[in-house]
DRENPA-3360 file (N, C-alpha, C; in nm, 2 decimals, always signed):
BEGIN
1 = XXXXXXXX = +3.34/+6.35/+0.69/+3.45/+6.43/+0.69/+3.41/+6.57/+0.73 ~ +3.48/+6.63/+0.83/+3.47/+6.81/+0.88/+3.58/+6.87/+0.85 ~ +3.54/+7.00/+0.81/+3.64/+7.10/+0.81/+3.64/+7.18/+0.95 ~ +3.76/+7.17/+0.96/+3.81/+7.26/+1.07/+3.85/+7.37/+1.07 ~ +3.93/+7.42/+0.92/+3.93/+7.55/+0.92/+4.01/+7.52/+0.74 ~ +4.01/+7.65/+0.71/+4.05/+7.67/+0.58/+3.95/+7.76/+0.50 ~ +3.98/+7.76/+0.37/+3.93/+7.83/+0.27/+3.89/+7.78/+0.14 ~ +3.79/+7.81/+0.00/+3.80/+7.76/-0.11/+3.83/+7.86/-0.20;
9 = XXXXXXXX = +3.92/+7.84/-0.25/+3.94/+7.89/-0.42/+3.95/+7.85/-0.51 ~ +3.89/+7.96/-0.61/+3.88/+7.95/-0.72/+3.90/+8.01/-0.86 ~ +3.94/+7.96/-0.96/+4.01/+8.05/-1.08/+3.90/+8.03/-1.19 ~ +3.80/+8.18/-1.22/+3.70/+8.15/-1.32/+3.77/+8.12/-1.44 ~ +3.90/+8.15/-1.46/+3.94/+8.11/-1.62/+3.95/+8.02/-1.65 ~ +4.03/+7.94/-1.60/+4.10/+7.82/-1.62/+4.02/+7.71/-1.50 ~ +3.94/+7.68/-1.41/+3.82/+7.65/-1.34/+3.95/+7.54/-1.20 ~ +4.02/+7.64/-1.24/+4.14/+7.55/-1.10/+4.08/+7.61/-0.97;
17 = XXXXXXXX = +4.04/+7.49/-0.87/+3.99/+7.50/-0.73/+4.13/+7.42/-0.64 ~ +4.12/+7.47/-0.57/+4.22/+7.44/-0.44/+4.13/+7.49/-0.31 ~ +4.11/+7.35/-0.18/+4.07/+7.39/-0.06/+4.15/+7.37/+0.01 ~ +4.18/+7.48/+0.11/+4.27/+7.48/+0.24/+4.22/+7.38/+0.36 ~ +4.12/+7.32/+0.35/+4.04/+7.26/+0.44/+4.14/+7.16/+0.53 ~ +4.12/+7.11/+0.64/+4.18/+7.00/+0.70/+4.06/+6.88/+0.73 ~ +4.08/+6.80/+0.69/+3.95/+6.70/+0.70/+4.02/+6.58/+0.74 ~ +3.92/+6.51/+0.86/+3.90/+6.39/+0.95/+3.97/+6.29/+0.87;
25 = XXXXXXXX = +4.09/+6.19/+0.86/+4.05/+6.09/+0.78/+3.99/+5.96/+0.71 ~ +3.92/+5.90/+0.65/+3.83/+5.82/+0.57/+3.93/+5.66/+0.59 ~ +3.81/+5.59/+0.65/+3.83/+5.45/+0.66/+3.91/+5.40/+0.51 ~ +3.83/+5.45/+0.41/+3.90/+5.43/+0.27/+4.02/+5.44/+0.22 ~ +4.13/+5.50/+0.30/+4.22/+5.56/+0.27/+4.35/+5.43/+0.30 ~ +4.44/+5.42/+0.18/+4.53/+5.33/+0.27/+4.67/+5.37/+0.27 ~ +4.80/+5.40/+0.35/+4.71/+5.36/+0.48/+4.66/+5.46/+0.53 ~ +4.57/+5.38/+0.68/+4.45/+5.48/+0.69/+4.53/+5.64/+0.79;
33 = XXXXXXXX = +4.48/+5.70/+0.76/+4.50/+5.81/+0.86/+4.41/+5.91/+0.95 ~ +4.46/+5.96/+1.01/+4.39/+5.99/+1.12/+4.33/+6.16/+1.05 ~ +4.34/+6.23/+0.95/+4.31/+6.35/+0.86/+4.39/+6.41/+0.74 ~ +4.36/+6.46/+0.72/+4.47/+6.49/+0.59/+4.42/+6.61/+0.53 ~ +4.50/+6.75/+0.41/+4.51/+6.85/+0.42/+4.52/+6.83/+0.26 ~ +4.55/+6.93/+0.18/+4.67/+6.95/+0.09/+4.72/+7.06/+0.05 ~ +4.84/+7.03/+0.00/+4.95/+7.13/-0.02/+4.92/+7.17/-0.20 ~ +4.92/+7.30/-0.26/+4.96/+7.34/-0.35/+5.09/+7.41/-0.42;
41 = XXXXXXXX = +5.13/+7.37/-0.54/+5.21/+7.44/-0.58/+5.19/+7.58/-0.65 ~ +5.26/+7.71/-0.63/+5.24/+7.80/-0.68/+5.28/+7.82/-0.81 ~ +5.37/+7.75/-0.83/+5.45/+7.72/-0.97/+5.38/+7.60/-1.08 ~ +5.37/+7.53/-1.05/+5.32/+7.45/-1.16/+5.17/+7.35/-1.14 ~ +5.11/+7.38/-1.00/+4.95/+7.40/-0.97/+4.94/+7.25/-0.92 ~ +5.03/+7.16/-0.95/+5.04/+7.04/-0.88/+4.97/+7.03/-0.69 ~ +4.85/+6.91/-0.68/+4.88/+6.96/-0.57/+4.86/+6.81/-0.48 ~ +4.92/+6.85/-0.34/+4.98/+6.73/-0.28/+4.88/+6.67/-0.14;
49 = XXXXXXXX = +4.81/+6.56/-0.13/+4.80/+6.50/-0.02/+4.88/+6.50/+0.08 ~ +4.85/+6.57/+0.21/+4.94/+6.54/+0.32/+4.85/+6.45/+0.46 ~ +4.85/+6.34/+0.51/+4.80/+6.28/+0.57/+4.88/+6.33/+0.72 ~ +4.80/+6.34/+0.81/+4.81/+6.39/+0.96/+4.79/+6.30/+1.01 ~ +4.83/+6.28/+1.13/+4.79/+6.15/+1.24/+4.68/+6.17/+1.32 ~ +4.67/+6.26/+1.36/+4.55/+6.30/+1.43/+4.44/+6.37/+1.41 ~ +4.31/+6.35/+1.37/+4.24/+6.44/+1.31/+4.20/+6.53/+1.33 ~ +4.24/+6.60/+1.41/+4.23/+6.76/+1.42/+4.34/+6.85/+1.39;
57 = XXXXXXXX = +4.43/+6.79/+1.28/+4.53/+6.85/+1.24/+4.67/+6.81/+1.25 ~ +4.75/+6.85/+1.20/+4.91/+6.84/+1.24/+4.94/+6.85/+1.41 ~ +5.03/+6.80/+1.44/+5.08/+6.80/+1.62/+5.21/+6.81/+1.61 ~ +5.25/+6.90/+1.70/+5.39/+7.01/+1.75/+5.48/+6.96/+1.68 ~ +5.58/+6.98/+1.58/+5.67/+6.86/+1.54/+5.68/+6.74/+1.44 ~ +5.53/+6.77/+1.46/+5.48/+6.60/+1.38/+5.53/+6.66/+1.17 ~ +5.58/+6.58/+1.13/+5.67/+6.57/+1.00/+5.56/+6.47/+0.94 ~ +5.52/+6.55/+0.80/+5.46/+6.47/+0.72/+5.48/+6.42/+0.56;
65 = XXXXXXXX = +5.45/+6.32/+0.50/+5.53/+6.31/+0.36/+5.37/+6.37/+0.28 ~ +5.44/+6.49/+0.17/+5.38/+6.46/+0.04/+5.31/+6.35/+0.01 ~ +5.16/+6.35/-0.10/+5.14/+6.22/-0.14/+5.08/+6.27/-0.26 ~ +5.12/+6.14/-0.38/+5.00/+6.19/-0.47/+4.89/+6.08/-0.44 ~ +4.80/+6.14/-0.47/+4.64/+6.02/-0.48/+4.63/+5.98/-0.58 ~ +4.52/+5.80/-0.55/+4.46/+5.77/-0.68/+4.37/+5.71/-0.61 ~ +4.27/+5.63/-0.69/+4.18/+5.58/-0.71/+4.15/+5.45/-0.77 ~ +4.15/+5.34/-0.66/+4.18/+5.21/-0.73/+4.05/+5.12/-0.63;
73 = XXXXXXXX = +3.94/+5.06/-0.77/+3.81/+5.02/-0.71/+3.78/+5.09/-0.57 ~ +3.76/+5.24/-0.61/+3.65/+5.29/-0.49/+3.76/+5.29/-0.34 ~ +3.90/+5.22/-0.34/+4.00/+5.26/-0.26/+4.10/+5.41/-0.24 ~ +4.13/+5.47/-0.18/+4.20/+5.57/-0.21/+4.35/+5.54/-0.18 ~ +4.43/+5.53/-0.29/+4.57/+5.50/-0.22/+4.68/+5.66/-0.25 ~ +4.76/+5.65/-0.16/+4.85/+5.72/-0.13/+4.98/+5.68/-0.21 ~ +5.10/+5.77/-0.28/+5.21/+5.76/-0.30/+5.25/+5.80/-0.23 ~ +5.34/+5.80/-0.19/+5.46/+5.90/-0.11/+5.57/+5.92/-0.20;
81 = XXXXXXXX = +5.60/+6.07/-0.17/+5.71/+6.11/-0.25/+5.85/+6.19/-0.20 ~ +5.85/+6.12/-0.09/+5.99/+6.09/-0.02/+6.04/+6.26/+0.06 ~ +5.93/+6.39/+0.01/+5.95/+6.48/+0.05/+5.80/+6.51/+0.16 ~ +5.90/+6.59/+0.27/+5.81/+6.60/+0.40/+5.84/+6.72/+0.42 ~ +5.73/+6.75/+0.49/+5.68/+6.91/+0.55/+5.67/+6.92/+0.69 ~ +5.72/+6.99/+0.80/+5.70/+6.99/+0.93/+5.65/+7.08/+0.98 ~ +5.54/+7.04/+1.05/+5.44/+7.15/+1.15/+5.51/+7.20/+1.30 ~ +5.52/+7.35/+1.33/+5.55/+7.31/+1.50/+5.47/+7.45/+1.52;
89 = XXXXXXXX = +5.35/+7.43/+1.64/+5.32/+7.50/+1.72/+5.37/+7.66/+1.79 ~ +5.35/+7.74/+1.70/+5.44/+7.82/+1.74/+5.42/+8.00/+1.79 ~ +5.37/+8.03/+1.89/+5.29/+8.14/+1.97/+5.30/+8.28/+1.85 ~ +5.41/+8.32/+1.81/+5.39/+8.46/+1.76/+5.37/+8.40/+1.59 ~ +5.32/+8.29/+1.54/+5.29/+8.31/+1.41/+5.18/+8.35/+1.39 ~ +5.18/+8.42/+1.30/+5.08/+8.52/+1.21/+4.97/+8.43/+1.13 ~ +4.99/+8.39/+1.05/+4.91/+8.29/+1.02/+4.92/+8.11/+0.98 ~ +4.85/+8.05/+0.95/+4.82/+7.86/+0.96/+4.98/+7.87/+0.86;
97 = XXXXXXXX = +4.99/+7.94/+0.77/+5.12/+7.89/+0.66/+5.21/+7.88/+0.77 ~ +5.28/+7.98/+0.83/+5.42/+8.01/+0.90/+5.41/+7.89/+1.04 ~ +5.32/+7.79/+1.04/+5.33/+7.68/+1.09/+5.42/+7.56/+1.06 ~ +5.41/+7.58/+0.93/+5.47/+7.51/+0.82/+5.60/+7.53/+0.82 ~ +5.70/+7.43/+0.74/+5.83/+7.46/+0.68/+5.81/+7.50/+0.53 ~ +5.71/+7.54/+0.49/+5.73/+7.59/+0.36/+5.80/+7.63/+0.26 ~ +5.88/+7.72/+0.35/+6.00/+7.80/+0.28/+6.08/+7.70/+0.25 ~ +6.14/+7.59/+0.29/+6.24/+7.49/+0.26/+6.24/+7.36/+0.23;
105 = XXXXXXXX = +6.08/+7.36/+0.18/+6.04/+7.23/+0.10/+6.00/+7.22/-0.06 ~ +6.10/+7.14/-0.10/+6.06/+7.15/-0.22/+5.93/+7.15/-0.28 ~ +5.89/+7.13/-0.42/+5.79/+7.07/-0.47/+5.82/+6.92/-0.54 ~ +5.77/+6.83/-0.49/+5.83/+6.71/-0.57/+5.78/+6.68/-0.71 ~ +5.69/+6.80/-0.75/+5.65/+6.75/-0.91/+5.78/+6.83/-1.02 ~ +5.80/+6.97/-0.93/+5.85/+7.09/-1.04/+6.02/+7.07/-0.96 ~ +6.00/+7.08/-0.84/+6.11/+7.09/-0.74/+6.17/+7.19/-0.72 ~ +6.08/+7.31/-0.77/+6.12/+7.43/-0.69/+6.12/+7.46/-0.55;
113 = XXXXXXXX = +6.15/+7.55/-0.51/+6.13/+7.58/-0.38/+6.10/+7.68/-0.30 ~ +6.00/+7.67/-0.19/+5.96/+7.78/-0.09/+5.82/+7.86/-0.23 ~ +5.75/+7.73/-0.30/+5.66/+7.78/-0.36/+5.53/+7.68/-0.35 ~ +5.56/+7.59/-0.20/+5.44/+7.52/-0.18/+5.34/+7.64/-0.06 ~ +5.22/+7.60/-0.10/+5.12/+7.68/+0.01/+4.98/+7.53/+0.06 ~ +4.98/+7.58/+0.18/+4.85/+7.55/+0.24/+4.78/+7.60/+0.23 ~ +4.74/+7.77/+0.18/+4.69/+7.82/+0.15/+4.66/+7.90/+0.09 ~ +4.56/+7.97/+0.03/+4.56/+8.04/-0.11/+4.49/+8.17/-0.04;
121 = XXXXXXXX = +4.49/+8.28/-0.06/+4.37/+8.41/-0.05/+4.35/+8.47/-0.17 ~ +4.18/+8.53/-0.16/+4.17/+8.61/-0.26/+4.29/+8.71/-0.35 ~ +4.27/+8.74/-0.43/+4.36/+8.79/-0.52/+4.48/+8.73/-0.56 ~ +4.55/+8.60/-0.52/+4.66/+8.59/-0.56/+4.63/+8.53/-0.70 ~ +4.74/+8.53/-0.74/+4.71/+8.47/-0.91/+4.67/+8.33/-0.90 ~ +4.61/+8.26/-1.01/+4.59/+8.10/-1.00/+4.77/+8.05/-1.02 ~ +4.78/+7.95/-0.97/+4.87/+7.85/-1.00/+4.85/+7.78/-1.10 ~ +4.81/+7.78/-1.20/+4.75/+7.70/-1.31/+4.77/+7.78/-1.41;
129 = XXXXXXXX = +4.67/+7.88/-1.44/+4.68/+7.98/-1.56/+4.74/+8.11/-1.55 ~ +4.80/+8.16/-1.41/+4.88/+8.28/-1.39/+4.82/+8.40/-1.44 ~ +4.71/+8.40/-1.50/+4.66/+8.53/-1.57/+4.51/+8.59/-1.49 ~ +4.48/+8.50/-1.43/+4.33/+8.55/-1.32/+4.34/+8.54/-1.19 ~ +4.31/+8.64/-1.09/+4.32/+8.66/-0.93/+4.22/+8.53/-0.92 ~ +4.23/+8.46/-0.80/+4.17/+8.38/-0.74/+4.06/+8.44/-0.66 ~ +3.92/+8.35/-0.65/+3.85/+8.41/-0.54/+3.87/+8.29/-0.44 ~ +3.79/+8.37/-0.34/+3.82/+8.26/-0.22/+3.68/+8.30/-0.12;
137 = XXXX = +3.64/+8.15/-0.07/+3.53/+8.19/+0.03/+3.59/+8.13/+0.19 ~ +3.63/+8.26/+0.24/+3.68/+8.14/+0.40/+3.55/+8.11/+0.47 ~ +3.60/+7.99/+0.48/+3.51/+7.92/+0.63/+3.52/+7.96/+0.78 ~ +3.39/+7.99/+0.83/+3.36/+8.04/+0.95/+3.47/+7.93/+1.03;
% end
């Protein structure tokens, strides 16, 4: 598995880690996919598997479902949770989030809205314990 871009953080209180990473995806995975990402919630710290088709990320358009993971004999399987997120390619965005539909996807654990992230930066609060800034190391 490679990362292609993203970030790690971290909450020393409460020891909640979230990676922005986008990584290749694993023969192991069913079904299999071509990379996959995940989504956090800012609200209730839940966070979501999103499988990509292509491993170097999301493509123009391309709509993906939520998932939760598990772990069944050394398999990784996928839920889907019937809510999807859409990537499009888009020249004047600012950063990887505003790629996203973010703003208008729920969360399918809490079901709030316009409080999922791809990504986290230094200082924002944890999603978890609300009471400690996050650190974050980005990747070259």
């Amino acid at each position: 598995m490679g990362s292609l871009w993203g970030s790690t953080c971290e909450c020393r209180n409460c020891e909640f880690r979230f990676s922005s990473h986008h990584s290749h995806g694993s023969y192991r995975g069913d079904p299999p996919m071509g990379g996959y990402f995940y989504v956090v919630c800012a609200d209730c710290a839940v966070q979501h598997m999103v499988p990509t088709r292509g491993a170097r990320g999301p493509a123009d358009g391309e709509r993906m479902e939520l998932c939760a993971v598990s772990t069944e004999r050394g398999q990784v399987r996928l839920q889907g949770s019937g809510v999807y997120l859409e990537f499009y390619e888009l020249a004047d965005a600012a950063t990887w989030s505003d790629l996203f539909t973010l703003s208008t996807t729920a969360c399918p654990a809490c079901c709030a809205q316009g409080v999922l992230k791809v990504e986290l930066h230094a200082g924002d609060a944890c999603p978890r314990c609300k009471r400690m800034a996050l650190n974050c190391d980005r990747m070259p």
